[in-house]
VEXNUGU-801118 format. One record per atom (N, C-alpha, C): residue number from 1; chain; y, z, x. Coordinates in steps of 0.001 Angstrom, whole numbers, plus 524288, in hexadecimal, padded with zeros to 5 digits. Layout:
N
<numi><resi>NUM</resi><chain>A</chain><y>Y</y><z>Z</z><x>X</x></numi>
...
***
This chain:
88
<numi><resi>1</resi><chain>A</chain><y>524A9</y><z>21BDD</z><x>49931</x></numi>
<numi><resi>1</resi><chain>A</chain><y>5270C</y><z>216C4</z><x>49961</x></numi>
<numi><resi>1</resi><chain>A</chain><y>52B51</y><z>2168A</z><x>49536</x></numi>
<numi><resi>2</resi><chain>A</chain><y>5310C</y><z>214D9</z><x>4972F</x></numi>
<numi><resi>2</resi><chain>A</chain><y>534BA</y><z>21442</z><x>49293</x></numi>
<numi><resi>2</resi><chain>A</chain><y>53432</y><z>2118C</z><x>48E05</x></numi>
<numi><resi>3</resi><chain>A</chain><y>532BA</y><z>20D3C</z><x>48FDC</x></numi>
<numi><resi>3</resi><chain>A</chain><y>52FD4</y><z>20882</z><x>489A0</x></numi>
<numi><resi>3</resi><chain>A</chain><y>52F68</y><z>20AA6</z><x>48613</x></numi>
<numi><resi>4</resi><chain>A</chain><y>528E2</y><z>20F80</z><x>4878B</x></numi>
<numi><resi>4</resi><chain>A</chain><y>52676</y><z>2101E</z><x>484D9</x></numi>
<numi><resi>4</resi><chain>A</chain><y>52914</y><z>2164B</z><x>481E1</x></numi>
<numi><resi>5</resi><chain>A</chain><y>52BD0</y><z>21923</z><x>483D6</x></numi>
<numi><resi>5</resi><chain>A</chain><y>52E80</y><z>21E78</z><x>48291</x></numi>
<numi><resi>5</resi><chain>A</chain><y>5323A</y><z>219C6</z><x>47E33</x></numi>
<numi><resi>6</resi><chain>A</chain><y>53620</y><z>2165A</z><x>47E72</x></numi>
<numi><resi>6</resi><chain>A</chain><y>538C6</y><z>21420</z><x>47C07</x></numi>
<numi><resi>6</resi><chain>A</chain><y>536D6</y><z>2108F</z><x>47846</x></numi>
<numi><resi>7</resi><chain>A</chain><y>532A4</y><z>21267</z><x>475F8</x></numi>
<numi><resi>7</resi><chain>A</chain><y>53101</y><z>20E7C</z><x>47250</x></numi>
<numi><resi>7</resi><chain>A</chain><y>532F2</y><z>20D24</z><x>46BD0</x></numi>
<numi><resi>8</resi><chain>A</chain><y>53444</y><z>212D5</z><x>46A7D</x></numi>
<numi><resi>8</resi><chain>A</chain><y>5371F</y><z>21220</z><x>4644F</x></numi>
<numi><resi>8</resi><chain>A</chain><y>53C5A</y><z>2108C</z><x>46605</x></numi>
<numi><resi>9</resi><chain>A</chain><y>53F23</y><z>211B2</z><x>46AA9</x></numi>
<numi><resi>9</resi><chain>A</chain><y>543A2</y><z>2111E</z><x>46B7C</x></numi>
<numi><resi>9</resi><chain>A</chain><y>5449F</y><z>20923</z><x>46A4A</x></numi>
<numi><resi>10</resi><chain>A</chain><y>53F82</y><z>207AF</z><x>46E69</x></numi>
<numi><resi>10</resi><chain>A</chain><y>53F0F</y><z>2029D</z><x>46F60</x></numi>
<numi><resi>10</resi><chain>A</chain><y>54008</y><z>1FFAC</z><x>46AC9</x></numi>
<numi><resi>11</resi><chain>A</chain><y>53B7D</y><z>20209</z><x>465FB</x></numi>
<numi><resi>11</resi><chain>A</chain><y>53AFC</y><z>1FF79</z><x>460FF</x></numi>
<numi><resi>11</resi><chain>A</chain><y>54032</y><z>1FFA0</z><x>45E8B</x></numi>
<numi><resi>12</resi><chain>A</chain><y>54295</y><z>20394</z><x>45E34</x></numi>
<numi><resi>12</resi><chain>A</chain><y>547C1</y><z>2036B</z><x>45AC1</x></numi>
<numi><resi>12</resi><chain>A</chain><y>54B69</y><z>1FFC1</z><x>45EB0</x></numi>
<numi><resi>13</resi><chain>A</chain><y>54AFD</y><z>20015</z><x>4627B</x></numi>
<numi><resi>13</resi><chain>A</chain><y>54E43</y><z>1FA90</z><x>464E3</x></numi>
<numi><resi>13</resi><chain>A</chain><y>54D9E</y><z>1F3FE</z><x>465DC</x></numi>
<numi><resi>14</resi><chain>A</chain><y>5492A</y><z>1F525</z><x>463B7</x></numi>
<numi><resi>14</resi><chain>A</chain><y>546F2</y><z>1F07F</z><x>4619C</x></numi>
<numi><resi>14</resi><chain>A</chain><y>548AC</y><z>1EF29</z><x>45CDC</x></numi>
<numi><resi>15</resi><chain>A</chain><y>5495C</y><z>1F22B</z><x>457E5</x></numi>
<numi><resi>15</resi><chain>A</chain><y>54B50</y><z>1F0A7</z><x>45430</x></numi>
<numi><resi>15</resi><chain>A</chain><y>55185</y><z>1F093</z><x>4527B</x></numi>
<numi><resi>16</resi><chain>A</chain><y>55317</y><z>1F505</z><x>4569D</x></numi>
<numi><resi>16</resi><chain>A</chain><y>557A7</y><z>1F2D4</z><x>45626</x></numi>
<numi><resi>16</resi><chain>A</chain><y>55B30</y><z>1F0C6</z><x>45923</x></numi>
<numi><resi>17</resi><chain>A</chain><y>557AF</y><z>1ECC9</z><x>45D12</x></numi>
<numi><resi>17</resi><chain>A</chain><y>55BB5</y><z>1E876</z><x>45CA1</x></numi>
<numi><resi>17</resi><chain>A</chain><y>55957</y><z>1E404</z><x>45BBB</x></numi>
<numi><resi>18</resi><chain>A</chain><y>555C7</y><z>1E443</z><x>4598E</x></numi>
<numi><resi>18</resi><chain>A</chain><y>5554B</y><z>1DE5A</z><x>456A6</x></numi>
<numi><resi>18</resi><chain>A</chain><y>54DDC</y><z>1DDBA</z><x>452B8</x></numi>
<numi><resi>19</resi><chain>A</chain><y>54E8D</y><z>1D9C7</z><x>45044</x></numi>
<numi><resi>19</resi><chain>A</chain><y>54908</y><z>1DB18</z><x>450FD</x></numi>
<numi><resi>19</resi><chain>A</chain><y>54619</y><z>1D4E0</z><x>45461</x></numi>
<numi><resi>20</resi><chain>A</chain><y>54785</y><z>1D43B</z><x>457C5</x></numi>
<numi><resi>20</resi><chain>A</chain><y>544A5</y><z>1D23A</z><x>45AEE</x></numi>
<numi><resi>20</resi><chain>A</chain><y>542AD</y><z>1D36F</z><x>45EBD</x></numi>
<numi><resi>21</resi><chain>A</chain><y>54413</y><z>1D971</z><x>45F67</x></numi>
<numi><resi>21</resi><chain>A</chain><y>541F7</y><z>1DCF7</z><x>46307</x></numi>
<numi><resi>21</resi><chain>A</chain><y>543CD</y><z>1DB33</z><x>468F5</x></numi>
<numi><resi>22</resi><chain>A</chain><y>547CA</y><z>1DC13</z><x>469B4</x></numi>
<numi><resi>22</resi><chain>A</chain><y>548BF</y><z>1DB69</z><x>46EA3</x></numi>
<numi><resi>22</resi><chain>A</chain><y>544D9</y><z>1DDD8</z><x>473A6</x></numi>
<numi><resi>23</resi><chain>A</chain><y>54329</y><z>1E0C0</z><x>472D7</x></numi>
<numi><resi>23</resi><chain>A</chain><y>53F11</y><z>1E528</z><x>47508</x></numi>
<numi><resi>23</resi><chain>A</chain><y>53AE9</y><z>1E178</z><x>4777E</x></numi>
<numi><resi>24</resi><chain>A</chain><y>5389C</y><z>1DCAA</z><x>472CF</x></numi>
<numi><resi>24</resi><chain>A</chain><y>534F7</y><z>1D999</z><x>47450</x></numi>
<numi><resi>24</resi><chain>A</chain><y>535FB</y><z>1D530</z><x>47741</x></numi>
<numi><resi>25</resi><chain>A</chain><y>53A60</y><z>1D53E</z><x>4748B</x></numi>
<numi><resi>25</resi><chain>A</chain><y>53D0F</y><z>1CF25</z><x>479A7</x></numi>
<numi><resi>25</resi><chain>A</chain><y>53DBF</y><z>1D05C</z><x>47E6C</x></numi>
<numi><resi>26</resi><chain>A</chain><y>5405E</y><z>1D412</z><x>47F44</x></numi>
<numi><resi>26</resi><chain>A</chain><y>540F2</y><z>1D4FE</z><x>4843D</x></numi>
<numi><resi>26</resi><chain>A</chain><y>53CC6</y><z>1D771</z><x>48875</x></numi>
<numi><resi>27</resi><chain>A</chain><y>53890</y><z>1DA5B</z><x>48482</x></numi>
<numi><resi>27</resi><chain>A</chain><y>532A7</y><z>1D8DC</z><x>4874E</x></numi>
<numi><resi>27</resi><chain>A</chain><y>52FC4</y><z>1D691</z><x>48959</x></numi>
<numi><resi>28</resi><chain>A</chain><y>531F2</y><z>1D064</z><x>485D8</x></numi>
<numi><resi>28</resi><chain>A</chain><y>52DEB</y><z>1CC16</z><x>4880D</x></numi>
<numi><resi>28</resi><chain>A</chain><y>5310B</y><z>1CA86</z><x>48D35</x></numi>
<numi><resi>29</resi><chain>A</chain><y>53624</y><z>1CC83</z><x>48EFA</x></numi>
<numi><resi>29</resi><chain>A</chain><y>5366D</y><z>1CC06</z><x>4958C</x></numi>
<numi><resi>29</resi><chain>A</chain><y>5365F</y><z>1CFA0</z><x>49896</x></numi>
<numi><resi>30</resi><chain>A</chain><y>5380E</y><z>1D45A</z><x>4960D</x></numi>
<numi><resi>30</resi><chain>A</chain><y>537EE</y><z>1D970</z><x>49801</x></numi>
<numi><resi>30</resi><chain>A</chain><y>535AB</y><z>1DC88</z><x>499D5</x></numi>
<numi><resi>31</resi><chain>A</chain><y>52FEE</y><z>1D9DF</z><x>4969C</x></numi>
<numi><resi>31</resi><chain>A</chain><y>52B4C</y><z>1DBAF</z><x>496D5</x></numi>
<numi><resi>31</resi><chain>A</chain><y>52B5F</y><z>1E25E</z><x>492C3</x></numi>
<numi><resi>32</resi><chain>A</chain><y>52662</y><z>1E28B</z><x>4911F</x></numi>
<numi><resi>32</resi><chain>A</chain><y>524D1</y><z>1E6B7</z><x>48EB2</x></numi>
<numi><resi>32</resi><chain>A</chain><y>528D7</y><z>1EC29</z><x>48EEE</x></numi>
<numi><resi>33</resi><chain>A</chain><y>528C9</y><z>1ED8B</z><x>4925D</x></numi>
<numi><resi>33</resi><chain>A</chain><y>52A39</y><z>1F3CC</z><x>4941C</x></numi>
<numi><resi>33</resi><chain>A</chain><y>52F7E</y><z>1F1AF</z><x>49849</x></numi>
<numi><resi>34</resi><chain>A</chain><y>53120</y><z>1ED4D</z><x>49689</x></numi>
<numi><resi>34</resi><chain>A</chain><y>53612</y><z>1EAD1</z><x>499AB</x></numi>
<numi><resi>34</resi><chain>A</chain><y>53661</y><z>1ECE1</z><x>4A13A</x></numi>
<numi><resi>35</resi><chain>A</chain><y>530DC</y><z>1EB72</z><x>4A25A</x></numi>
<numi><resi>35</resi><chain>A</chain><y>52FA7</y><z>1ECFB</z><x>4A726</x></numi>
<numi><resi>35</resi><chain>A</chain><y>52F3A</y><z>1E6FB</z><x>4A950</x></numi>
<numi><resi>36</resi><chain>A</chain><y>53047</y><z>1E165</z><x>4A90F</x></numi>
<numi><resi>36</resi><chain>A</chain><y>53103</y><z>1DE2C</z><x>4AB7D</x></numi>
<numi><resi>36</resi><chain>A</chain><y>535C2</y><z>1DAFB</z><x>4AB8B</x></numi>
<numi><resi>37</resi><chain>A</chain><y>5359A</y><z>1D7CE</z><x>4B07A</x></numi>
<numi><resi>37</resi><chain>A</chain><y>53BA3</y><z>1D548</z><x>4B1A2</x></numi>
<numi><resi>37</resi><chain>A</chain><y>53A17</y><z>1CF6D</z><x>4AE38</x></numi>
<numi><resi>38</resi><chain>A</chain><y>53DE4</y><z>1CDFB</z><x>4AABC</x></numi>
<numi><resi>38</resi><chain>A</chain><y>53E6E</y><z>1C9BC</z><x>4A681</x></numi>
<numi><resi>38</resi><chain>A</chain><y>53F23</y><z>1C6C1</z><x>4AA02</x></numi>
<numi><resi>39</resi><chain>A</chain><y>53CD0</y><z>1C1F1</z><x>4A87C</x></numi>
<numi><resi>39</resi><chain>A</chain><y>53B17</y><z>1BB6E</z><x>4AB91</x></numi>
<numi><resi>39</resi><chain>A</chain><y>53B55</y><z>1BDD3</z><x>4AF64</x></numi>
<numi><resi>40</resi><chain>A</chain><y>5383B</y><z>1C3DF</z><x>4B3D9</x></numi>
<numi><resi>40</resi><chain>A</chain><y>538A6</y><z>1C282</z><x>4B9D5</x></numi>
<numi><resi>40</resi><chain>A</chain><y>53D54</y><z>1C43C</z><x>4BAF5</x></numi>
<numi><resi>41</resi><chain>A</chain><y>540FB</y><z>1C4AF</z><x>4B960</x></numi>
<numi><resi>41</resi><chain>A</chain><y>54840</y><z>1C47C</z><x>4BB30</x></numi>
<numi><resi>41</resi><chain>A</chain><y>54A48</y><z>1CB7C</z><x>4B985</x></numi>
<numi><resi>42</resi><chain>A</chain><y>549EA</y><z>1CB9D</z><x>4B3CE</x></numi>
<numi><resi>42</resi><chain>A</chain><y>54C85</y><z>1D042</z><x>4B232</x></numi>
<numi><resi>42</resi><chain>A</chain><y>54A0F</y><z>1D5A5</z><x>4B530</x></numi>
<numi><resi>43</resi><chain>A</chain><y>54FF9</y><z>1D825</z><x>4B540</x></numi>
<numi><resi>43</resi><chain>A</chain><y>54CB3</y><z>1DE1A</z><x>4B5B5</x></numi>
<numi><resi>43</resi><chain>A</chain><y>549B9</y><z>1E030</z><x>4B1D1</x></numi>
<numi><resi>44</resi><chain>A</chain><y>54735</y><z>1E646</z><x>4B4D2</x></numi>
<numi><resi>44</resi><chain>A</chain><y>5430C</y><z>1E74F</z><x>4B163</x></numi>
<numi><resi>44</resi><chain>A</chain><y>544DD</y><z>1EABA</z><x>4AD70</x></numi>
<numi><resi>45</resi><chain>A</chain><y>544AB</y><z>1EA2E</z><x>4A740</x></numi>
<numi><resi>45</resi><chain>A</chain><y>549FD</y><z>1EC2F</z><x>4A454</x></numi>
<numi><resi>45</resi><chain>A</chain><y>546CE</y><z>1F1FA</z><x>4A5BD</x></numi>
<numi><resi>46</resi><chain>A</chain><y>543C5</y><z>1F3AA</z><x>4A445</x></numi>
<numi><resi>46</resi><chain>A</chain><y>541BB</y><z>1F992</z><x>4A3EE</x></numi>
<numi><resi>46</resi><chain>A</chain><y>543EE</y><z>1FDB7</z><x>4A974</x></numi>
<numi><resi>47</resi><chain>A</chain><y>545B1</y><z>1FA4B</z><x>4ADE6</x></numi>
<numi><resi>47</resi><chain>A</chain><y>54807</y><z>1FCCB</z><x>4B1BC</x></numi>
<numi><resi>47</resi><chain>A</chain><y>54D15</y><z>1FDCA</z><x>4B0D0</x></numi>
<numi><resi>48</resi><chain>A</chain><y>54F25</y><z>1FBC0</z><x>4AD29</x></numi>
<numi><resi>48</resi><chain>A</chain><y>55434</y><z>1FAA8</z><x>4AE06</x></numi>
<numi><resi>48</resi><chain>A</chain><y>5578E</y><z>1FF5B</z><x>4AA3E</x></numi>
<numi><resi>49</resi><chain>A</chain><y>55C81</y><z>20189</z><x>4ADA9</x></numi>
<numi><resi>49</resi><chain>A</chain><y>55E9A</y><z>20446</z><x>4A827</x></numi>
<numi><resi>49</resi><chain>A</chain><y>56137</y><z>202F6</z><x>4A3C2</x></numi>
<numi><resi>50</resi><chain>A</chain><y>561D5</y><z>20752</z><x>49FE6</x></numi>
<numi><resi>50</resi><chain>A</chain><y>5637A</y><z>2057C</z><x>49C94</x></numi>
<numi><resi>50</resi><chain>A</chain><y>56A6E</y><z>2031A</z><x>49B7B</x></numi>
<numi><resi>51</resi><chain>A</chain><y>56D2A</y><z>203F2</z><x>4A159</x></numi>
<numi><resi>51</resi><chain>A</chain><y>57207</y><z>20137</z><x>4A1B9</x></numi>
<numi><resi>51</resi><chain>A</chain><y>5714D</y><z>1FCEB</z><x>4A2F3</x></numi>
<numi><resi>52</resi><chain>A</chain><y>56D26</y><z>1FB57</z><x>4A731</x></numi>
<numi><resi>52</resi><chain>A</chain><y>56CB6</y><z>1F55E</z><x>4A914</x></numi>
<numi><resi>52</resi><chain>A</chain><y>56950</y><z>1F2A2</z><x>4A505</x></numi>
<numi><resi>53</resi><chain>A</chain><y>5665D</y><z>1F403</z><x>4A085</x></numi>
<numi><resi>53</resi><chain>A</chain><y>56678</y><z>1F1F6</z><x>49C7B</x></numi>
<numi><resi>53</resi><chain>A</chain><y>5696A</y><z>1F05B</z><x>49989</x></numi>
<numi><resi>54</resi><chain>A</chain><y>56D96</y><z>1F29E</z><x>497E8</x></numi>
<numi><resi>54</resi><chain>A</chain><y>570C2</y><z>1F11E</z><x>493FD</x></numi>
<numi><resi>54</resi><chain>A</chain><y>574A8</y><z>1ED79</z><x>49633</x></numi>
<numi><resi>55</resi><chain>A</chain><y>5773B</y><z>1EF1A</z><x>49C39</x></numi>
<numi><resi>55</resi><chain>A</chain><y>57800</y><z>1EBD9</z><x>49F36</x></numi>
<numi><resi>55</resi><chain>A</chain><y>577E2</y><z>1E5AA</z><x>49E9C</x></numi>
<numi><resi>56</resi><chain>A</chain><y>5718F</y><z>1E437</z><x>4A03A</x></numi>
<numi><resi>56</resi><chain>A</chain><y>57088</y><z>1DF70</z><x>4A152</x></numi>
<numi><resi>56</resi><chain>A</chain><y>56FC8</y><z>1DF2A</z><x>499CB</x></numi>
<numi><resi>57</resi><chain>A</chain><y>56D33</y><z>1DFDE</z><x>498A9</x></numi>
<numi><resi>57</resi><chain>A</chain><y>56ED5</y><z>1DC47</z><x>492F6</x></numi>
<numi><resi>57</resi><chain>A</chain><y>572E0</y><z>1DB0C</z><x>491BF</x></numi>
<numi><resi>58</resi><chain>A</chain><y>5790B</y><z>1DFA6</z><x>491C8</x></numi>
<numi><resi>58</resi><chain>A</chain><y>57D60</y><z>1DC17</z><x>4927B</x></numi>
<numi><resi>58</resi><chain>A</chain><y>57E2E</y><z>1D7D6</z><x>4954A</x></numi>
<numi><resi>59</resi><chain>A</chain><y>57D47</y><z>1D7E3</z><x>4986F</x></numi>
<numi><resi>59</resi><chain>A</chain><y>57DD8</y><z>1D3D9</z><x>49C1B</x></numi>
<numi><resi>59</resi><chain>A</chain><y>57B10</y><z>1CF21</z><x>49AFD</x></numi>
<numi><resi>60</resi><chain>A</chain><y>575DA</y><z>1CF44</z><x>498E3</x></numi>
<numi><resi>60</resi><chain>A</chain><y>571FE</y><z>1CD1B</z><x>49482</x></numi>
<numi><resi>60</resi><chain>A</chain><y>57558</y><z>1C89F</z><x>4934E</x></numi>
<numi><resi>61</resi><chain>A</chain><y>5770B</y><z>1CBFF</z><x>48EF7</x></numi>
<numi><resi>61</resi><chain>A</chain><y>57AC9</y><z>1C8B4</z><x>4885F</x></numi>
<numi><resi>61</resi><chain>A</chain><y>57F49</y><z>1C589</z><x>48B01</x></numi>
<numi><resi>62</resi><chain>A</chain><y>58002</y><z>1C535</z><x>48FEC</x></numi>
<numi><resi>62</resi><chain>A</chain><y>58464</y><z>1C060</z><x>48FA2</x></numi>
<numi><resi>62</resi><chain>A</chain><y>58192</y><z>1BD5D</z><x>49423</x></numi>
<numi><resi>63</resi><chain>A</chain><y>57D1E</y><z>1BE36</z><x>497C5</x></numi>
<numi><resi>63</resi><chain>A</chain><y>57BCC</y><z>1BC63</z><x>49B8E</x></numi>
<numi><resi>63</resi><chain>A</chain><y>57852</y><z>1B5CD</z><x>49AC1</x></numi>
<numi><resi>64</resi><chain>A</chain><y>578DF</y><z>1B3A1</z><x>49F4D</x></numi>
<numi><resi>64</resi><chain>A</chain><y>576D4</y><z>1AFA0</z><x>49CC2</x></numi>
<numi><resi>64</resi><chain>A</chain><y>56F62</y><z>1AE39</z><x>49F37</x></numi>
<numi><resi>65</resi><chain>A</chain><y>56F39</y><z>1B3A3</z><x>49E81</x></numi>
<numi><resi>65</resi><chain>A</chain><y>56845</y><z>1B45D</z><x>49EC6</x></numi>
<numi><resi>65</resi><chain>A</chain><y>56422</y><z>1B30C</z><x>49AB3</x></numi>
<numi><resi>66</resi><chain>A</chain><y>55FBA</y><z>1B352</z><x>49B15</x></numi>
<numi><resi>66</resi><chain>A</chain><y>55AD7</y><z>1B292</z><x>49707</x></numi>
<numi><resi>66</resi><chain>A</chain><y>55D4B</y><z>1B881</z><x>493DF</x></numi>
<numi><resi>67</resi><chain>A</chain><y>55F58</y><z>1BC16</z><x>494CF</x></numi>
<numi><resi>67</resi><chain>A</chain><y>55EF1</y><z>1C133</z><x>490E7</x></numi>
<numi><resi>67</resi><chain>A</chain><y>562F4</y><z>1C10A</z><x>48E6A</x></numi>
<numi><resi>68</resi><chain>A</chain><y>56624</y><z>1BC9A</z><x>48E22</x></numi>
<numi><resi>68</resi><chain>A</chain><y>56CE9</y><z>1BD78</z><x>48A17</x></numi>
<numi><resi>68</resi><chain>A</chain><y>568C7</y><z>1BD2C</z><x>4849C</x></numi>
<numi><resi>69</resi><chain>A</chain><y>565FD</y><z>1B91C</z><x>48531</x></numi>
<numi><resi>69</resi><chain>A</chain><y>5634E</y><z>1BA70</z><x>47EFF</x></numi>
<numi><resi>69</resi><chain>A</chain><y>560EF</y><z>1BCB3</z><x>47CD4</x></numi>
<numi><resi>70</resi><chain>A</chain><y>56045</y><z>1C135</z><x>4801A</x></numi>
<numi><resi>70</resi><chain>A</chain><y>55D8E</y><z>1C716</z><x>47E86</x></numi>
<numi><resi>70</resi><chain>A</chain><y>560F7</y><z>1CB59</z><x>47E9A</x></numi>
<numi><resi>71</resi><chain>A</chain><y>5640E</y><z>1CC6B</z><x>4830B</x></numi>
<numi><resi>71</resi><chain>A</chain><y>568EC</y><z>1CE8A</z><x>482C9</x></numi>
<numi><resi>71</resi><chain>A</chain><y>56D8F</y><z>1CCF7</z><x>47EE7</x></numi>
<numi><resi>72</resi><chain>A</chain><y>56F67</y><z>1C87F</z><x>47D95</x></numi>
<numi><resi>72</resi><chain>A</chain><y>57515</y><z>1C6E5</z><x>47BEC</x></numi>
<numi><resi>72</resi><chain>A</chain><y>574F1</y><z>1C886</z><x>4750F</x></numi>
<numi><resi>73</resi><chain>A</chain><y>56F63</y><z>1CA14</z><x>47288</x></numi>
<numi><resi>73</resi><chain>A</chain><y>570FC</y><z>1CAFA</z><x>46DBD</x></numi>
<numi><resi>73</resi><chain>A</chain><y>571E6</y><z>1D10D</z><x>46D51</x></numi>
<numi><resi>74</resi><chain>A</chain><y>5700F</y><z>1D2E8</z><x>470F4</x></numi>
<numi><resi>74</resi><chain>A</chain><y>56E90</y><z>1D8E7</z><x>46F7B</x></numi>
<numi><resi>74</resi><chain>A</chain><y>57606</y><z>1DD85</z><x>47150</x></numi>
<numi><resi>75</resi><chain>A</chain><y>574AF</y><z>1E026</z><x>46E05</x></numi>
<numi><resi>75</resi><chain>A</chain><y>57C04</y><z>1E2AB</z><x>46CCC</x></numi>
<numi><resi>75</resi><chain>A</chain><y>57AA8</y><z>1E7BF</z><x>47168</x></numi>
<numi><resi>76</resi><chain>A</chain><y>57F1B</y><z>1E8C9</z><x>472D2</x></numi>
<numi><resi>76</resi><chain>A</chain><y>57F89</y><z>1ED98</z><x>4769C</x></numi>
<numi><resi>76</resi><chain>A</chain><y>57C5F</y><z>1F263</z><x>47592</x></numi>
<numi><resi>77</resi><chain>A</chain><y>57C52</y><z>1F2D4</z><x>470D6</x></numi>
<numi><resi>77</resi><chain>A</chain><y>57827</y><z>1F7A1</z><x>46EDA</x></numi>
<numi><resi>77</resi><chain>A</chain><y>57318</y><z>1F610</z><x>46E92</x></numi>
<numi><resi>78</resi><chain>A</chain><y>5710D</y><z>1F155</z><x>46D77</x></numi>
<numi><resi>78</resi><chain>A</chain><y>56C40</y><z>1F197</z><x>46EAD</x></numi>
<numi><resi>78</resi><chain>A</chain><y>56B0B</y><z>1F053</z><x>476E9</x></numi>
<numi><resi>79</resi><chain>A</chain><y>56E86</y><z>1EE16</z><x>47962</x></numi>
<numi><resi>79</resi><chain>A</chain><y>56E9F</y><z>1EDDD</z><x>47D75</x></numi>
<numi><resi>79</resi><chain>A</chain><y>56D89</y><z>1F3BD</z><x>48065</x></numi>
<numi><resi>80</resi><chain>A</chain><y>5709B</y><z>1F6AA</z><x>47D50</x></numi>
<numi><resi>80</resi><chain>A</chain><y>56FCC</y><z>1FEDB</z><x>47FB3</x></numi>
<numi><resi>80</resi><chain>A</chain><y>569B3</y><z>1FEFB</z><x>47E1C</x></numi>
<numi><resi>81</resi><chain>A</chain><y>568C9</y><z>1FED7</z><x>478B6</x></numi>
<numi><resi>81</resi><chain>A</chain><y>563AC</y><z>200BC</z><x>475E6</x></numi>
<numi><resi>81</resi><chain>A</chain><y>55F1C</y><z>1FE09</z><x>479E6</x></numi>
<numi><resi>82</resi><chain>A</chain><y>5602A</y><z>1F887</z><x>47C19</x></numi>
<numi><resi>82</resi><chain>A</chain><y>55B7B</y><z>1F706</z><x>480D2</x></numi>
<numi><resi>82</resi><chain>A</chain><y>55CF7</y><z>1F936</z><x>48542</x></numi>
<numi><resi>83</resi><chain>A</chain><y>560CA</y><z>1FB4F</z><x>4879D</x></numi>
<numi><resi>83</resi><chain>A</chain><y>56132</y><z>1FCB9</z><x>48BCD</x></numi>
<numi><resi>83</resi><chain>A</chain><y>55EAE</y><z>2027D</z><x>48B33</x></numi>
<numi><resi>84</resi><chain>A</chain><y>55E5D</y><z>205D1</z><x>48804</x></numi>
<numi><resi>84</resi><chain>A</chain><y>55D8F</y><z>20B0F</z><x>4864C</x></numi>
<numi><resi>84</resi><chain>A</chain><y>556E4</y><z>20D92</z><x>484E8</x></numi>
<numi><resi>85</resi><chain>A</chain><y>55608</y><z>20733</z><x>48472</x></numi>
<numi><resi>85</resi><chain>A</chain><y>54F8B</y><z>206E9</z><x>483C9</x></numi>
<numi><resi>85</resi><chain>A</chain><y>54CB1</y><z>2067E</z><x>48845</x></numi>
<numi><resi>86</resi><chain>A</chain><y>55041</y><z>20336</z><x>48A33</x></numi>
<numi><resi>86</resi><chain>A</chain><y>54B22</y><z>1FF38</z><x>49036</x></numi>
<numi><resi>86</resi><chain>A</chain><y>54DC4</y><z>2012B</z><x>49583</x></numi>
<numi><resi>87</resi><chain>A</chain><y>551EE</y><z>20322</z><x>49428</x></numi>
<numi><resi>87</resi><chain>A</chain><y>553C4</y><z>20615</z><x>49A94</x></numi>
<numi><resi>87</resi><chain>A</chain><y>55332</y><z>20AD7</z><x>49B71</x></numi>
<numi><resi>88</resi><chain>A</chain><y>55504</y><z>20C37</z><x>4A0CC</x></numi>
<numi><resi>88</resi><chain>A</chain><y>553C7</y><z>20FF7</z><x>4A3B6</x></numi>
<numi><resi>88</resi><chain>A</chain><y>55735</y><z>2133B</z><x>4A28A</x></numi>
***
């Protein structure tokens, strides 16, 4: 399972980009192992690659969705560093 092969990777991307752990926030919709669709609607991020990750978070930070405020603070490099973790 990738998650779990990516786990020191995970932790150091946890700290650096923030310490509010983005990792956990986006768990509590993402679900655990980012194997569920948020409120019902989102795709499933763990399917997804790591271009259509970085992708839709751009798209994120100016959109006028529930995720601009999870997306709109985070800088292009940490936008790669989640796409590099949780994609395909």
């Amino acid at each position: 399972m990738k998650f779990v092969k990516n786990i020191p990777i995970i932790l150091a991307l946890s700290v650096t980009l923030s310490s509010a752990s983005y990792i956990t926030v986006c768990q509590s919709c993402h679900g655990k192992n980012f194997e569920k669709r948020a409120l019902g609607k989102s795709r499933v991020v763990k399917d997804l690659k790591k271009e259509e990750i970085a992708k839709r978070l751009r798209y994120f930070k100016t959109s006028n969705s529930i995720m601009k405020r999870f997306a709109s603070p985070l800088s292009d490099k940490q936008i790669n560093q989640i796409a590099n973790v949780f994609g395909k």
